[in-house]
N, C-alpha and C positions, 0 to 999 in steps of 0.2 A: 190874080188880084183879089178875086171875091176870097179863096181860101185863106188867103193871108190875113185878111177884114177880119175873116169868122172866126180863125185862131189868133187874133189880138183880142179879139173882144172872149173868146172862151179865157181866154189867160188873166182878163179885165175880170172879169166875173169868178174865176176863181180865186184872184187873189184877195178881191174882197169878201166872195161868201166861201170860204173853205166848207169840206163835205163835217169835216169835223167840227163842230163851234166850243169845244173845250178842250184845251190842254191838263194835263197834271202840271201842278206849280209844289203841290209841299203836301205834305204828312204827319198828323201827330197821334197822339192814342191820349183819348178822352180820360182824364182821371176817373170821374164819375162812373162810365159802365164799361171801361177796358178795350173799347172800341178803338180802332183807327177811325179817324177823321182824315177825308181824302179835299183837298183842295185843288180845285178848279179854275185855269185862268180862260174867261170868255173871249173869244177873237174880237177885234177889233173894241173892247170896252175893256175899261177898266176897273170892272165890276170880279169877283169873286165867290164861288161856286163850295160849299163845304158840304159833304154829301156823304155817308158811311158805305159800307161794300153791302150790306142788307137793301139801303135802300138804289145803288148803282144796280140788283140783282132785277130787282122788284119793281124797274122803270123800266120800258123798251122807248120812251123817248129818250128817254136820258145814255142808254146801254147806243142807241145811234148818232147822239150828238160826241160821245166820249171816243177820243183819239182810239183805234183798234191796237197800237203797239201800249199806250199806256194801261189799256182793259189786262193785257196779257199778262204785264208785268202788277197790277193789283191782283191781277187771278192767282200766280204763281204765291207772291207772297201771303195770300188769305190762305193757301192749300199747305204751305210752310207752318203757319203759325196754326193752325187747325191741327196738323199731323206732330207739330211740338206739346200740342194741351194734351193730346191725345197718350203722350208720351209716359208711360212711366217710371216714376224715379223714387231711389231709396234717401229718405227723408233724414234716418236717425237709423243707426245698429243698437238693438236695445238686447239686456242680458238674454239669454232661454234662449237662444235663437231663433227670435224675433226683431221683425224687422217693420218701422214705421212706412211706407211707402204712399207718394202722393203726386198727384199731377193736379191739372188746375182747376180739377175741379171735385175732388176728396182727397183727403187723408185717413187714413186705416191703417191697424196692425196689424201682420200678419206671422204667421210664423213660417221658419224655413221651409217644413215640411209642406205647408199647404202651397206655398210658393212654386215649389217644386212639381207638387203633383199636378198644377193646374197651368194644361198648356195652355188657356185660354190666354193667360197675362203674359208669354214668351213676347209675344208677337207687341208686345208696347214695353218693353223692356229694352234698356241697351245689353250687349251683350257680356260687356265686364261687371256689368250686376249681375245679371243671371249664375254666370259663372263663379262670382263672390261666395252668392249665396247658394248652389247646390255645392262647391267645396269645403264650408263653413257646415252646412247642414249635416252632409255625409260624413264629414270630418267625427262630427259630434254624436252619429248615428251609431259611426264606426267605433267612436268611445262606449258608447252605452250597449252596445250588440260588445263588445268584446268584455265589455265589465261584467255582461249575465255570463260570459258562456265562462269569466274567470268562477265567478259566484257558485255556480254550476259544480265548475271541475272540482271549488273547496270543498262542496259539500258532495260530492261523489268519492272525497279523498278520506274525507272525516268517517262518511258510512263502510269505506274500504278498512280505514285504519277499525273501528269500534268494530266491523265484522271477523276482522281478523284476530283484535283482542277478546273477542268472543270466543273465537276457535281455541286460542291458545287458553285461556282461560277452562273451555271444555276440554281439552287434552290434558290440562295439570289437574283438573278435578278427577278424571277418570282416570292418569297415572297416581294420582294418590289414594282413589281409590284400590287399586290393582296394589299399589305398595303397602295399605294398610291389613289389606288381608292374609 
């Protein structure tokens, strides 16, 4: 009998003071500084709770009164949207191959090549950018390595042909000398 007393009244007192005293109710992102704004509905009032993920971080009352399956789900999506700024993206294809490139928090041009040689930026890149731009780059690398070595061959063709017409030139000089005599 007394167990049954003590687990009525633990059930009594749970339902009125839950371990949690705030639920998640709604979500929005602040126009002014890009924040989410996390809303809070308080147990048993009908009072409301607006609170950002900086300042949920930076309270341990607050991080013990907030539901632990709601914490999870603000943790994941803060970790989402940090790893999306993070992110970066080809903004504009601009002539030279170069390329504007920007996340949320620069914008810079870059050119293909430097894009290319710097593994550092792979790793915040999607991968049909990176790809875009070292096939575009090399493409274009590939043009200008094959236009010297055509450049090249002209002028190896030109110094072959004028050395040739030198020679023949020296052999009718020196047969017309030989026939003059």
């Amino acid at each position: 009998m007394r167990k049954s007393i003590r687990s009525l009244a633990r059930w009594v007192i749970s339902v009125f003071n839950p371990p949690y005293q705030l639920t998640l109710s709604d979500r929005f992102v602040d126009e002014r500084n890009g924040q989410i704004v996390y809303i809070f509905k308080q147990y048993g009032l009908h009072e409301y709770v607006r609170v950002t993920y900086a300042d949920i971080v930076g309270n341990d009352d607050l991080l013990k009164a907030i539901n632990p399956v709601n914490l999870m789900d603000i943790h994941l999506e803060e970790h989402e949207r940090k790893a999306q700024s993070r992110e970066i993206k080809v903004q504009e294809i601009l002539r030279g191959g170069k390329y504007k490139l920007s996340n949320g928090n620069f914008s810079q041009e870059y050119s293909g090549e430097y894009i290319v040689n710097n593994v550092d930026m792979f790793e915040h890149m999607s991968p049909s950018d990176l790809c875009r731009i070292a096939l575009t780059t090399g493409f274009s690398r590939g043009r200008s390595v094959s236009k010297e070595i055509n450049e090249i061959l002209a002028a190896l063709k030109e110094e072959e042909r004028a050395e040739a017409l030198q020679q023949a030139l020296r052999t009718n000089v020196l047969e017309l000398r030989r026939g003059g005599k």
